[in-house]
C-alpha positions in Angstrom: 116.4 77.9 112.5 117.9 75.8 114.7 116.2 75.4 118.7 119.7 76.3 120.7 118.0 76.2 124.2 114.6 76.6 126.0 113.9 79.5 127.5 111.1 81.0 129.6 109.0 84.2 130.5 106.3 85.2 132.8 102.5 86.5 131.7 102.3 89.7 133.4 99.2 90.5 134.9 98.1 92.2 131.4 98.5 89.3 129.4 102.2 90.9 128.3 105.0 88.1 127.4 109.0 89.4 127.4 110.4 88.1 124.8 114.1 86.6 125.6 116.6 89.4 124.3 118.6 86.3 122.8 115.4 85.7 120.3 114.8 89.4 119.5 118.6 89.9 118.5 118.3 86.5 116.3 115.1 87.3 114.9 115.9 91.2 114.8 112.9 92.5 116.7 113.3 96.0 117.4 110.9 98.1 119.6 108.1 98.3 117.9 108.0 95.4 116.0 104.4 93.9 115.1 103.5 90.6 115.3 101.2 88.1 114.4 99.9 85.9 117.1 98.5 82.6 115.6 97.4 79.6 118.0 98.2 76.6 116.8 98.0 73.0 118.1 101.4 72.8 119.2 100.9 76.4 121.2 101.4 79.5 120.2 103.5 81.3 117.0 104.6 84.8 117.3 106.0 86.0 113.6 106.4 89.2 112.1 103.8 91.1 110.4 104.0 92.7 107.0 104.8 96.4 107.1 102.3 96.9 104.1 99.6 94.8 102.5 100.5 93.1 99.0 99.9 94.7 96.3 100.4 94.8 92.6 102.5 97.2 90.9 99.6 98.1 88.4 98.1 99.5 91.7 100.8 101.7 92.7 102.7 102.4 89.8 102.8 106.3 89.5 101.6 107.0 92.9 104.0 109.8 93.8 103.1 112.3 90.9 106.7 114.1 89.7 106.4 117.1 87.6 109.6 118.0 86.5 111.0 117.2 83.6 112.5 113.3 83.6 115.8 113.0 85.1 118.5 111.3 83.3 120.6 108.1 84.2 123.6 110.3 84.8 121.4 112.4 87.0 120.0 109.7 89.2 123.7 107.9 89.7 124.8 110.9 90.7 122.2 111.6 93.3 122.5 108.3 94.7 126.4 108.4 94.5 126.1 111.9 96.9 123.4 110.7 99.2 126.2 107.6 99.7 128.6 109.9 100.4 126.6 112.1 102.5 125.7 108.8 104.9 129.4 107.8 105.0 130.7 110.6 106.0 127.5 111.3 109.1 129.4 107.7 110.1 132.4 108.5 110.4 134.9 108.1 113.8 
């Protein structure tokens, strides 16, 4: 990602850094956001965190127990084809 300009910020007086709004929008940090601080030679790197650890799938796979009987293809389009709709229409002007 291209540098457009330098900017600047102030260390408050406990150790908290603003981050420009300019960089939060182009990096889309929202409240909340964690991230890494790493200290490198050239200063210091701020970058997002993972929301969870890696894993494998072997690991997770089957997880969230289901017992009902399996749903079909049909079934599952047309579950995600209403919770579409439902969105859509919470959105709408």
């Amino acid at each position: 990602m291209a540098q457009i300009s330098k900017l600047t910020t102030v260390l408050s007086t406990k150790g908290q850094v603003i981050v420009p709004k300019s960089i939060r929008e182009r990096r889309k940090w929202d409240t909340g956001t964690r991230l890494i601080v790493e200290d490198t030679a050239e200063g210091v790197l701020l970058k997002p965190a993972q929301l969870f650890p890696k894993s494998r799938l072997a690991a997770v796979f089957g997880c969230l127990k289901y017992d009902g009987r399996p749903k079909t293809v049909e079934e599952m389009d047309a579950g995600i084809a209403a919770e579409v709709k439902r969105r859509h229409a919470r959105h709408r002007y």
